[in-house]
TORPA-4810 file (N, C-alpha, C, O; in nm, 3 decimals):
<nodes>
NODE_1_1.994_-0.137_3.172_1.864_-0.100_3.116_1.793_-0.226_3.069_1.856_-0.311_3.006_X
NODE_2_1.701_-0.237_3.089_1.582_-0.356_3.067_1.518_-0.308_2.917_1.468_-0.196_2.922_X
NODE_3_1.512_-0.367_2.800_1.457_-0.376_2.698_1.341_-0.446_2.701_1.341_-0.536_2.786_X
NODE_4_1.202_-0.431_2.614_1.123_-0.550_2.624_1.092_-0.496_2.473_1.088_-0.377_2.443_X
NODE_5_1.069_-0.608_2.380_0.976_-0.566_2.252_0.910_-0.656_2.198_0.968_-0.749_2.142_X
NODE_6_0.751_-0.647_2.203_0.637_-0.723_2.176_0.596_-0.702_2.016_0.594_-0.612_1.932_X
NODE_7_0.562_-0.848_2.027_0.503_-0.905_1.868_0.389_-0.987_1.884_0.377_-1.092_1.947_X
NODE_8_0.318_-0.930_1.826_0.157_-1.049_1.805_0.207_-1.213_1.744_0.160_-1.321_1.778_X
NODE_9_0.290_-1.193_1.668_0.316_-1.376_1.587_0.464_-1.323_1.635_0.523_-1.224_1.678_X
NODE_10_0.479_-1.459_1.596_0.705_-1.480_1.541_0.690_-1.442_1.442_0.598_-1.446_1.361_X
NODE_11_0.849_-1.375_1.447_0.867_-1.231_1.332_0.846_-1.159_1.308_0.908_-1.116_1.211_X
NODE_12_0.730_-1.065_1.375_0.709_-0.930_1.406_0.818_-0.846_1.498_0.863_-0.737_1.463_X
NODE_13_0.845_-0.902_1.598_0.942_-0.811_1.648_1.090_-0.804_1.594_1.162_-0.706_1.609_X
NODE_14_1.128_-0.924_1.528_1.237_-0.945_1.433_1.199_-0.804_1.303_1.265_-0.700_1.299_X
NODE_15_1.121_-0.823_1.242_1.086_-0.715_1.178_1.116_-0.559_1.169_1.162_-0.469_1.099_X
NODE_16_1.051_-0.596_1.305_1.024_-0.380_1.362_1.166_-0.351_1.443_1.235_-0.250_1.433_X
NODE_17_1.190_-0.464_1.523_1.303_-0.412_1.571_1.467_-0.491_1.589_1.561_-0.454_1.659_X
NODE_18_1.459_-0.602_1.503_1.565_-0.658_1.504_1.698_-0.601_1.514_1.785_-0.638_1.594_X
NODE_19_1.705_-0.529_1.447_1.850_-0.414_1.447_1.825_-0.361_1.553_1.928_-0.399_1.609_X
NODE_20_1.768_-0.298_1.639_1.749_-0.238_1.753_1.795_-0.285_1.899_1.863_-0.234_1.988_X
NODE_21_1.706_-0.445_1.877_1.755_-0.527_1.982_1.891_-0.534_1.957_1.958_-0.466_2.036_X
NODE_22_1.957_-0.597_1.868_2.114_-0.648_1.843_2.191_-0.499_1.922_2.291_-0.520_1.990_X
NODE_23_2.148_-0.379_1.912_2.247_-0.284_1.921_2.251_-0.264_2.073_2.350_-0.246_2.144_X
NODE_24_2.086_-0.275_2.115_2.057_-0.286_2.307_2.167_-0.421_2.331_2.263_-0.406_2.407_X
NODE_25_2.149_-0.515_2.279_2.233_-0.645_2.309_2.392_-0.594_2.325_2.443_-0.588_2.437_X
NODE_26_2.449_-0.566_2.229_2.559_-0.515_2.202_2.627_-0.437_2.337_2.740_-0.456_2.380_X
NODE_27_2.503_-0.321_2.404_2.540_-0.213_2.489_2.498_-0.245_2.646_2.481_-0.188_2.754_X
NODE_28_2.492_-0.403_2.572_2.474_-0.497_2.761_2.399_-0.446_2.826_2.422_-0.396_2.936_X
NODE_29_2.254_-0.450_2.745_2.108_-0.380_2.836_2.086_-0.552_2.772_2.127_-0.626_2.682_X
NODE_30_1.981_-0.548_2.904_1.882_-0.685_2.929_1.788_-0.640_2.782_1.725_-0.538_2.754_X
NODE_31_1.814_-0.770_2.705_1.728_-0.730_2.611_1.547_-0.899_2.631_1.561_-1.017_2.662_X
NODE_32_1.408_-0.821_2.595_1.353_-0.966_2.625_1.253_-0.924_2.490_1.237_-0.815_2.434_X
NODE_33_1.196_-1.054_2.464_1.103_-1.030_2.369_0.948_-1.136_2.402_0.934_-1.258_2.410_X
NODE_34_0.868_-1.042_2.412_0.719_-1.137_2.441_0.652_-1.119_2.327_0.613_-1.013_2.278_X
NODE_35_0.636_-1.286_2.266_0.562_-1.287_2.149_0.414_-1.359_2.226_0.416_-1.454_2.304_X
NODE_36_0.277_-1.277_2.171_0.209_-1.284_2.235_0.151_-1.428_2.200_0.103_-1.498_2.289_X
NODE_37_0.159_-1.475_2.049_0.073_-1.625_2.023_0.149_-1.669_1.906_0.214_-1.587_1.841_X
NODE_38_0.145_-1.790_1.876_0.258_-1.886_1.809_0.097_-1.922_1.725_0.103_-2.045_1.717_X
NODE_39_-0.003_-1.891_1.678_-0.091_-1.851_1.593_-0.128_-2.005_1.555_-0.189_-2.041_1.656_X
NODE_40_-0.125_-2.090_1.485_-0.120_-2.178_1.396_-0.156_-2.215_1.287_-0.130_-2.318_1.226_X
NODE_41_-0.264_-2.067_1.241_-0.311_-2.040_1.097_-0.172_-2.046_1.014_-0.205_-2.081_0.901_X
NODE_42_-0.037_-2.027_1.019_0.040_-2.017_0.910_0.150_-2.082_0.962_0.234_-2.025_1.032_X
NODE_43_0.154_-2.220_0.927_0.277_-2.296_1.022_0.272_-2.338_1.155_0.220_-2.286_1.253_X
NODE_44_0.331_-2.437_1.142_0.308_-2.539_1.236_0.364_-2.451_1.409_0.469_-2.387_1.408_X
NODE_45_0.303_-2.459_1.509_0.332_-2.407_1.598_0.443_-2.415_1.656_0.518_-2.319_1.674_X
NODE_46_0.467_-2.547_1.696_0.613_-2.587_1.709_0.708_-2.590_1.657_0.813_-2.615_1.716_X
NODE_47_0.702_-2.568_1.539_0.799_-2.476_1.443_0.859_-2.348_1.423_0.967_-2.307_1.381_X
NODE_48_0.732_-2.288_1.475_0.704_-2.151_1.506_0.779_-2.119_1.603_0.833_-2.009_1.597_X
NODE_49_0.804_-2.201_1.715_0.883_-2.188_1.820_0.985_-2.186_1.802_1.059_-2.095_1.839_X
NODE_50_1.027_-2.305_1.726_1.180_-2.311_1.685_1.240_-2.217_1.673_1.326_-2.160_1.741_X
NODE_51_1.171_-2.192_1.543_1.235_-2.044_1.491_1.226_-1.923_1.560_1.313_-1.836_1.553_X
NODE_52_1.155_-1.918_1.606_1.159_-1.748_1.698_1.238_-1.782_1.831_1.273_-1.688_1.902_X
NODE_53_1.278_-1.953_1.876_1.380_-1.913_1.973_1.561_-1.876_1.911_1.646_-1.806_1.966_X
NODE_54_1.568_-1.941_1.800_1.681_-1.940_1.698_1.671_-1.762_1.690_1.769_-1.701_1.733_X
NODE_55_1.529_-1.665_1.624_1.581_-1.556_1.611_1.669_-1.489_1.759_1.777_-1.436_1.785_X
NODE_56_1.536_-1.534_1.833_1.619_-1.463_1.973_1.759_-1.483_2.023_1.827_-1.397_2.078_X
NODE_57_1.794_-1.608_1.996_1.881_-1.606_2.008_2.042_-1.512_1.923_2.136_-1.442_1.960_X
NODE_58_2.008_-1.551_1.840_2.070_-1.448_1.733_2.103_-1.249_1.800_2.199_-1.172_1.814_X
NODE_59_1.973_-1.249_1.817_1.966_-1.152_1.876_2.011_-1.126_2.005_2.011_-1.004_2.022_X
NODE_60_2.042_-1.177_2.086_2.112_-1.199_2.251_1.968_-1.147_2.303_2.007_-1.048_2.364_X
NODE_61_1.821_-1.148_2.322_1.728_-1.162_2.379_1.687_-1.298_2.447_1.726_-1.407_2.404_X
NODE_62_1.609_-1.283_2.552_1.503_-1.376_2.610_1.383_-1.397_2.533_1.324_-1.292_2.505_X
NODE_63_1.348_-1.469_2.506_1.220_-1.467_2.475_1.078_-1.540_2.547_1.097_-1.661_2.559_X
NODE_64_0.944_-1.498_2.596_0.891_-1.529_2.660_0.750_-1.500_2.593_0.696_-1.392_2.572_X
NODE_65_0.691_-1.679_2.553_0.586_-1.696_2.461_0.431_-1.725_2.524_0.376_-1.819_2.580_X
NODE_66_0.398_-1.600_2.484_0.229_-1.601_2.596_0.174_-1.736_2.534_0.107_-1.809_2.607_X
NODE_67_0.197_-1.772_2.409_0.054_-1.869_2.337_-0.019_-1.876_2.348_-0.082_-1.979_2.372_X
NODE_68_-0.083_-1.692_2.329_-0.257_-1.729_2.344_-0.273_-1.709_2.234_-0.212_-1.650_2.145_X
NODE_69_-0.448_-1.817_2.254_-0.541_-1.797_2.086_-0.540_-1.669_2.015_-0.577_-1.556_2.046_X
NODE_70_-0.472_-1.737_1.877_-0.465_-1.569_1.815_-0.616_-1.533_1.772_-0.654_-1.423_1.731_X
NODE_71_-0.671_-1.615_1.784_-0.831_-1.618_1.787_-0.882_-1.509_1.874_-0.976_-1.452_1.818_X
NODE_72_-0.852_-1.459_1.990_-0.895_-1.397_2.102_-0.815_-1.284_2.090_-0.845_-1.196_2.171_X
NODE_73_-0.713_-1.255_2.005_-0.663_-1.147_1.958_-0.666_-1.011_1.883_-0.587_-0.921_1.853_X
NODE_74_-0.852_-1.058_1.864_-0.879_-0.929_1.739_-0.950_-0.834_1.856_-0.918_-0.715_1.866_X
NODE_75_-0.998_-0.863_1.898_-1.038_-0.781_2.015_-0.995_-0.852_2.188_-1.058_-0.927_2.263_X
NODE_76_-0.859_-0.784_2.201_-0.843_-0.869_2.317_-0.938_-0.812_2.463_-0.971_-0.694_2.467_X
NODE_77_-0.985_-0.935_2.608_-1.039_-0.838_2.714_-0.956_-0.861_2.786_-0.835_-0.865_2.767_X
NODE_78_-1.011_-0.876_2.867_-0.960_-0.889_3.028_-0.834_-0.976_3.094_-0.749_-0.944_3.178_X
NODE_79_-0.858_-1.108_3.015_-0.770_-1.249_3.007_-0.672_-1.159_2.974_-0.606_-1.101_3.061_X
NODE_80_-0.651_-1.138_2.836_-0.508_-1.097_2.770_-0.447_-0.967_2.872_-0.338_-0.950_2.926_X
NODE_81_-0.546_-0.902_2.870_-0.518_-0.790_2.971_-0.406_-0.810_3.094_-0.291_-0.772_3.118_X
NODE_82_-0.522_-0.901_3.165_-0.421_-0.982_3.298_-0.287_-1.052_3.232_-0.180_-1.024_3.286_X
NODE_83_-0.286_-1.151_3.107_-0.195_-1.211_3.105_-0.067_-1.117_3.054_0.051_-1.152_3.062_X
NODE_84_-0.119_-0.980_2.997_0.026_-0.893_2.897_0.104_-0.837_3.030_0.222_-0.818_3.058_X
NODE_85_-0.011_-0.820_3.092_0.031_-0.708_3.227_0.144_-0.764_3.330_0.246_-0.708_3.370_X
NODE_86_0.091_-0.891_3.360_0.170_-0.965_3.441_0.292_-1.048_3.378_0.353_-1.115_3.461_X
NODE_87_0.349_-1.058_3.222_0.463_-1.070_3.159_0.530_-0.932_3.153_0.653_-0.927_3.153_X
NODE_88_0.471_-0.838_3.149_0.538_-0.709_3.142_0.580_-0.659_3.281_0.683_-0.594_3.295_X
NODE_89_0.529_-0.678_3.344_0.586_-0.664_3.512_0.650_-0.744_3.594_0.687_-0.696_3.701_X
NODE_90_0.680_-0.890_3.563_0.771_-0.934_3.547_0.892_-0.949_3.544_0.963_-1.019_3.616_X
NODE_91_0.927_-0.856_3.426_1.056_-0.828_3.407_1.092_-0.654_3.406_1.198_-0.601_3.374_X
NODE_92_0.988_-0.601_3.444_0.941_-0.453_3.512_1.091_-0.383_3.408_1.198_-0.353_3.461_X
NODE_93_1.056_-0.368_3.214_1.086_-0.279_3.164_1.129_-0.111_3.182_1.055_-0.018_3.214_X
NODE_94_1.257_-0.109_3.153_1.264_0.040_3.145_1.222_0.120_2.992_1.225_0.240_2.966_X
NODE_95_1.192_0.023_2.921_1.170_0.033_2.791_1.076_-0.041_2.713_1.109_-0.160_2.717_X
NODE_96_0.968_-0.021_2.642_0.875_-0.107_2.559_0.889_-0.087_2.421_0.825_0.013_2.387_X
NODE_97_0.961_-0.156_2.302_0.890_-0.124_2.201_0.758_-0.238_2.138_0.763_-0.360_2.123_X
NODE_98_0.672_-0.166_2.119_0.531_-0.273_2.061_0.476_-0.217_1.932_0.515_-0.113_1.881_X
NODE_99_0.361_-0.315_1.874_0.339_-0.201_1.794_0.286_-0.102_1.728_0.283_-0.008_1.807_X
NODE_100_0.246_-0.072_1.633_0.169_0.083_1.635_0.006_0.041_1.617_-0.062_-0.046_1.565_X
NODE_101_-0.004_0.131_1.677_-0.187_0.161_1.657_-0.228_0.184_1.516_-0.339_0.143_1.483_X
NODE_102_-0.141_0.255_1.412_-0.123_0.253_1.286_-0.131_0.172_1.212_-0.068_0.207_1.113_X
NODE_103_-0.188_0.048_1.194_-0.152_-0.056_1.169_-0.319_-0.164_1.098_-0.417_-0.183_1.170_X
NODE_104_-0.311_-0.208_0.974_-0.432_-0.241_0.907_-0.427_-0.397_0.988_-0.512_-0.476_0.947_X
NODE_105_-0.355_-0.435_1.073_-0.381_-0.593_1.115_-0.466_-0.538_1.229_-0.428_-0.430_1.275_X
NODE_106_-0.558_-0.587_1.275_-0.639_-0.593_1.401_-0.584_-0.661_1.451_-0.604_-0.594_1.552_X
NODE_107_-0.512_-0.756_1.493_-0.423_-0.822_1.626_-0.335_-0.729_1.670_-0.304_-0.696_1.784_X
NODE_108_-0.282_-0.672_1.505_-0.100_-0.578_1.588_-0.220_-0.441_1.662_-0.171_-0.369_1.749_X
NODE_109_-0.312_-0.426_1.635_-0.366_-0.295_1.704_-0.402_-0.308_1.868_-0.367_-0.251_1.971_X
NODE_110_-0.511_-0.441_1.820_-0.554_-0.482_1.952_-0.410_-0.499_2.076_-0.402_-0.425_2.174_X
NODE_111_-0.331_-0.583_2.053_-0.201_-0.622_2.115_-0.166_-0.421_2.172_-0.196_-0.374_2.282_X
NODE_112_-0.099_-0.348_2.057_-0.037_-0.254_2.082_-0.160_-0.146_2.182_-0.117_-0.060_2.259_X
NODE_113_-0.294_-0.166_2.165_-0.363_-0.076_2.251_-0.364_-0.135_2.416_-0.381_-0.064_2.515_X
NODE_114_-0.333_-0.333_2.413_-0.360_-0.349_2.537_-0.187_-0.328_2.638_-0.178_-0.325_2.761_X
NODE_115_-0.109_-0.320_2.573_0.033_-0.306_2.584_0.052_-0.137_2.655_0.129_-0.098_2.742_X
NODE_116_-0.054_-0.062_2.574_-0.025_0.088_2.638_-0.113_0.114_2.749_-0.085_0.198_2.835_X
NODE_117_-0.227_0.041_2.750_-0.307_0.023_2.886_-0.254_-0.010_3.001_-0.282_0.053_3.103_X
NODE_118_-0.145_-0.145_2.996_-0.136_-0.204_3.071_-0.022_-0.143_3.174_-0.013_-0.138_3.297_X
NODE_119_0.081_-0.087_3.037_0.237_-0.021_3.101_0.258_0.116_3.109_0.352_0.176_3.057_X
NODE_120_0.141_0.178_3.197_0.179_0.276_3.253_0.244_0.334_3.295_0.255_0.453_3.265_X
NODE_121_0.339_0.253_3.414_0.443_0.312_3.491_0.524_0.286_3.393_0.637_0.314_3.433_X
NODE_122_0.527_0.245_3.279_0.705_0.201_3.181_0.705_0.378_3.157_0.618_0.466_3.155_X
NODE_123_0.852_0.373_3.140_0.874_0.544_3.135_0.909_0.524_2.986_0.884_0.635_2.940_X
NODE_124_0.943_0.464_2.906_0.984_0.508_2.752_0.877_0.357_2.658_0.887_0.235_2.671_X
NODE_125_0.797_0.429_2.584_0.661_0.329_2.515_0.717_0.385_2.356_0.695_0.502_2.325_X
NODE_126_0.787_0.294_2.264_0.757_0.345_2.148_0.712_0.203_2.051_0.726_0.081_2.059_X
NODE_127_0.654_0.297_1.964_0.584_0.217_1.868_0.693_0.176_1.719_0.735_0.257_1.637_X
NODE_128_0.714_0.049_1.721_0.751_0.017_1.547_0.656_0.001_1.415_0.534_0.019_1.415_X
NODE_129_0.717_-0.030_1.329_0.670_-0.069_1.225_0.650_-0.231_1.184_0.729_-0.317_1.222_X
NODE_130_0.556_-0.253_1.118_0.571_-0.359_1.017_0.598_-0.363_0.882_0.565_-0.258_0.827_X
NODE_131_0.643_-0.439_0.813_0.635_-0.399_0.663_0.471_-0.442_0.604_0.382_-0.368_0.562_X
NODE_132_0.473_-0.553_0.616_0.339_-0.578_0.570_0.221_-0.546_0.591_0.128_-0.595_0.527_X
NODE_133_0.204_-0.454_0.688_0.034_-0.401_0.738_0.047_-0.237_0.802_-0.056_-0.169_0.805_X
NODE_134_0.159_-0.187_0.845_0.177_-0.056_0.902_0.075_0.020_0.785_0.079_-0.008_0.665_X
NODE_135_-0.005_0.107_0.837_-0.025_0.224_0.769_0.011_0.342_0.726_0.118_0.371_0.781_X
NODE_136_-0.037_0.460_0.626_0.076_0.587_0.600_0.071_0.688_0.734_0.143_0.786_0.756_X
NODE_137_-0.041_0.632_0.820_-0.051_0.717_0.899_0.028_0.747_1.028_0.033_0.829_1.119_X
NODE_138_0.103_0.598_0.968_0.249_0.577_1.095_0.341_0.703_1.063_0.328_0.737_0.946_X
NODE_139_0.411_0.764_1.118_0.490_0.896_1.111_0.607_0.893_1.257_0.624_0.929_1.373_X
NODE_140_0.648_0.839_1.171_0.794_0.818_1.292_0.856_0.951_1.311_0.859_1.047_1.233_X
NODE_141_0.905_0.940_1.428_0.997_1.084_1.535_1.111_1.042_1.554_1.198_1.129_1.556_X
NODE_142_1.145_0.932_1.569_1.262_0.860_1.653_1.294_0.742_1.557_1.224_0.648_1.519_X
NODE_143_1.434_0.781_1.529_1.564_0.673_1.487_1.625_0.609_1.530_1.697_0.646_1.623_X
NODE_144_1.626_0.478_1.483_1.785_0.430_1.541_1.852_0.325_1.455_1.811_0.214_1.422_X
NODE_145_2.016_0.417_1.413_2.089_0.380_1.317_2.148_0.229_1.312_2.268_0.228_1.342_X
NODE_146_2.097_0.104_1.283_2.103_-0.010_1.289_2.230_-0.035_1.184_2.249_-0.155_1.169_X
NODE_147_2.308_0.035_1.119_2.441_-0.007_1.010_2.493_-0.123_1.041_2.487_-0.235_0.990_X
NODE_148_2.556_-0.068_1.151_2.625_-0.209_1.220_2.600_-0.316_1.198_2.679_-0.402_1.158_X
NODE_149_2.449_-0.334_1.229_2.335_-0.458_1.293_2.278_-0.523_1.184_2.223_-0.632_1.201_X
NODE_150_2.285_-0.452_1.037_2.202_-0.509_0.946_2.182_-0.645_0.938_2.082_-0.707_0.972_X
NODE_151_2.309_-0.696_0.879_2.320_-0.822_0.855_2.268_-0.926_0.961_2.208_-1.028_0.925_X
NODE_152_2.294_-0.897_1.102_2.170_-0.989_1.190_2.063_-0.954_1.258_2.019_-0.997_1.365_X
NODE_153_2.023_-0.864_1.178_1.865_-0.836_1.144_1.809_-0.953_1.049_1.723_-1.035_1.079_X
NODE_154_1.874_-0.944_0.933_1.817_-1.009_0.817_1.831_-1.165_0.873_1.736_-1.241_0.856_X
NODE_155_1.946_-1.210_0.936_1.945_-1.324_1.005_1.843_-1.389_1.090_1.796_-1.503_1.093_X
NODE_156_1.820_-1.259_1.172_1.740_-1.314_1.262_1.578_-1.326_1.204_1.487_-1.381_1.265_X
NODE_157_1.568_-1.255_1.064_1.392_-1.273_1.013_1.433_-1.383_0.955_1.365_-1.477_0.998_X
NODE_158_1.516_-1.421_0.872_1.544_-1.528_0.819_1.528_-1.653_0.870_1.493_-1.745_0.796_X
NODE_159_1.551_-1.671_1.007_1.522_-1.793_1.059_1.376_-1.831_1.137_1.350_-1.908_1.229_X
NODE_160_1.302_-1.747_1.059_1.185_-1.795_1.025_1.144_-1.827_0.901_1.072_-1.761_0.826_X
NODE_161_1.192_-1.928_0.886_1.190_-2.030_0.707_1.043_-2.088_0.691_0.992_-2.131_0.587_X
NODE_162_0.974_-2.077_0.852_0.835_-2.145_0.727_0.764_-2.036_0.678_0.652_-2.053_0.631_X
NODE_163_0.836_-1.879_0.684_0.756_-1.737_0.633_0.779_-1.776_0.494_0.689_-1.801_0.413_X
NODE_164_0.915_-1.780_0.471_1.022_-1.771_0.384_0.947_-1.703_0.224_0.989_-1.603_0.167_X
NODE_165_0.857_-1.769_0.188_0.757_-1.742_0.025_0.700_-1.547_0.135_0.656_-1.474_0.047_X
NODE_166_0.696_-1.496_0.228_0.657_-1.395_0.230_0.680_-1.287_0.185_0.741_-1.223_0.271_X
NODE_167_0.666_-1.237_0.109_0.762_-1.090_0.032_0.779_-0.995_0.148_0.835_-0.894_0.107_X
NODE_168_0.753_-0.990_0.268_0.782_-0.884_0.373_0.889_-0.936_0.452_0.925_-0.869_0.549_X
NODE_169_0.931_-1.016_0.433_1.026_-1.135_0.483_1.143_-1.129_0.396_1.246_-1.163_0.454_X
NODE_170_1.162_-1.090_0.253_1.272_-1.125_0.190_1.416_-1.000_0.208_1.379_-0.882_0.209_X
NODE_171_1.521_-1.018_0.218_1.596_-0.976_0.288_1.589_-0.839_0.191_1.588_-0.736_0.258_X
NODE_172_1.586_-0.818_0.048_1.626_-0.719_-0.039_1.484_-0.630_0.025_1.500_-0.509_0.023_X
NODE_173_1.366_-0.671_0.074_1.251_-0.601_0.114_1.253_-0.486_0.295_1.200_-0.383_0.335_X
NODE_174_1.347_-0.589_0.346_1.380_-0.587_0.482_1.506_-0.408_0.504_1.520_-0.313_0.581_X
NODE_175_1.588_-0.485_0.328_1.665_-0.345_0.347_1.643_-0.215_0.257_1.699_-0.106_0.267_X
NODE_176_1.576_-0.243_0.195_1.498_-0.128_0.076_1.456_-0.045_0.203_1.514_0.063_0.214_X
NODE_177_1.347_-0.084_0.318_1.293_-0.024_0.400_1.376_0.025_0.530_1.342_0.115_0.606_X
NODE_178_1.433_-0.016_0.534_1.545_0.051_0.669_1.652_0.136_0.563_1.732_0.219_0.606_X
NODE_179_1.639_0.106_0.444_1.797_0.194_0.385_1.703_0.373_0.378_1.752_0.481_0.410_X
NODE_180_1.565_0.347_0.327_1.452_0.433_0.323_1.451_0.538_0.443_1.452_0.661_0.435_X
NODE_181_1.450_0.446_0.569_1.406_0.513_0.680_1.525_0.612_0.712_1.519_0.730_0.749_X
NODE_182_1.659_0.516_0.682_1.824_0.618_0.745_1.830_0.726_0.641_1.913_0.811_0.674_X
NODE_183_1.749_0.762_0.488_1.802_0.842_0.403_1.687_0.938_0.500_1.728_1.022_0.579_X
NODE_184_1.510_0.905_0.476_1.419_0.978_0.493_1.454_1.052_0.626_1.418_1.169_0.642_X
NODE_185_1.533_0.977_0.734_1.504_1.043_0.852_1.651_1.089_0.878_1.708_1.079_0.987_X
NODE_186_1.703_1.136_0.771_1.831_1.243_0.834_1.926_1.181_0.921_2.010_1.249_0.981_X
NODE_187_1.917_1.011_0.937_1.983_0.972_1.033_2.133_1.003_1.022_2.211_1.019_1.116_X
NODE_188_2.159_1.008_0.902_2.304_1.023_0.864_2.399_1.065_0.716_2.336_1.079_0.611_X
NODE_189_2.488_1.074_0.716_2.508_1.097_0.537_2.563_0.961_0.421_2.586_0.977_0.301_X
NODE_190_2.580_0.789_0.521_2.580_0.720_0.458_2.480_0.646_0.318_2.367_0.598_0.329_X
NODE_191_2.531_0.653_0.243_2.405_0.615_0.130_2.381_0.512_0.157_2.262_0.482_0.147_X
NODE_192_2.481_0.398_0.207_2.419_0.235_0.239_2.374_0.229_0.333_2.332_0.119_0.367_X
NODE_193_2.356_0.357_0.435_2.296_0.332_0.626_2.163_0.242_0.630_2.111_0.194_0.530_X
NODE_194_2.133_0.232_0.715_2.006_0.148_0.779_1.948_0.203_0.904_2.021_0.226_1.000_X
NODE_195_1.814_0.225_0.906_1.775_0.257_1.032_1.647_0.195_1.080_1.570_0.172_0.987_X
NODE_196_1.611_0.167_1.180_1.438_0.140_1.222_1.370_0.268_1.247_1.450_0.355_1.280_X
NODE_197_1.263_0.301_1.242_1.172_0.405_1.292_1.086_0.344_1.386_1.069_0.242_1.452_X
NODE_198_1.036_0.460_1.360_0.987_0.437_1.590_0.898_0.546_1.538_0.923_0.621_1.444_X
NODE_199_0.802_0.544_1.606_0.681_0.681_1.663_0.667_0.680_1.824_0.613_0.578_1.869_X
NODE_200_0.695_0.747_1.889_0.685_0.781_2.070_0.564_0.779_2.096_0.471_0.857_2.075_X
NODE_201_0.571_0.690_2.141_0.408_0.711_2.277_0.461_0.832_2.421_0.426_0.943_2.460_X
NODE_202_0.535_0.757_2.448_0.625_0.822_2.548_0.715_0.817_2.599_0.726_0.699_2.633_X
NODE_203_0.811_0.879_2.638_0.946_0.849_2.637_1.020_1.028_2.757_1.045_1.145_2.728_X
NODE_204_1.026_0.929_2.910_1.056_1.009_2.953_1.200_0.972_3.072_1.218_0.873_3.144_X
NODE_205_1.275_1.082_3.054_1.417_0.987_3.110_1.435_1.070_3.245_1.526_1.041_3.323_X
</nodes>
């Protein structure tokens, strides 16, 4: 099985789906991650790199860095269009997670609306979370019990150290919200569990 899960900056997809990837990794599915722009409003770009190849790695993902202007990101056209389409077909996903339309950042919206345009034929589209910008209007359907995985989850946001001062970034923040999601969503009867949430775009097997 082919994994793909898209992030507007480094550390968004560490975020939404770090535990997720590690567990696809784990169950020897191709796991990849396309971060769409290495931004340079917050840290040095090439730094930026560093670290999001260190998370991927962590994670047993590929990672494959569009670096476009996050400038051209609040309303993406045509360019981004062509360029998401042709990284996503590529590696012709059996799976997308990106992220929600729910979401008060205008990049993670723009990104996640041109992502569902583009991957039509992908048969399973679900949407994650962020901590720092998701809205209440996000309403997840779909779990997945990350216990196992915690600890290189938190690893893999972690090694993005020039976030580090971010409070959506700090590890006690990272698991307050996944310990939240495994109680809220029935995932299980552990009190210490962990889970990611997901909302389905579509998902057909």
């Amino acid at each position: 099985m082919k994994i793909v899960s898209i992030g507007s900056h480094p550390d968004d997809v560490e975020i939404g789906t770090g535990g997720t990837l590690a567990m696809h990794h784990d169950r020897k599915n191709s796991v990849h991650i396309i971060m769409c722009t290495l931004g340079g409003v917050s840290g040095d770009p090439k730094e930026r790199e560093e670290e999001a190849l260190e998370a991927a790695r962590l994670l047993g993902a590929t990672l494959h860095i569009l670096d476009y202007p996050v400038s051209k990101l609040n309303k993406p056209g045509l360019e981004f269009i062509k360029i998401i389409r042709k990284a996503i077909n590529d590696i012709y996903p059996d799976r997308i997670y990106t992220h929600s339309p729910f979401d008060y950042h205008q990049v993670h919206v723009g990104v996640s609306e041109s992502v569902v345009q583009v991957a039509k034929d992908v048969k399973q589209i679900l949407f994650y979370e962020t901590i720092s910008s998701t809205t209440p209007e996000f309403k997840p359907d779909a779990y997945v019990d990350i216990t196992n995985y915690m600890d290189l989850k938190i690893k893999s946001v972690s090694a993005h150290k020039t976030q580090s001062n971010r409070f959506y970034i700090q590890p006690n923040v990272v698991r307050s919200l996944a310990n939240t999601r495994y109680v809220w969503g029935k995932v299980g009867a552990n009190s210490n569990g962990f889970a990611e949430a997901f909302r389905i775009h579509k998902f057909i097997l």
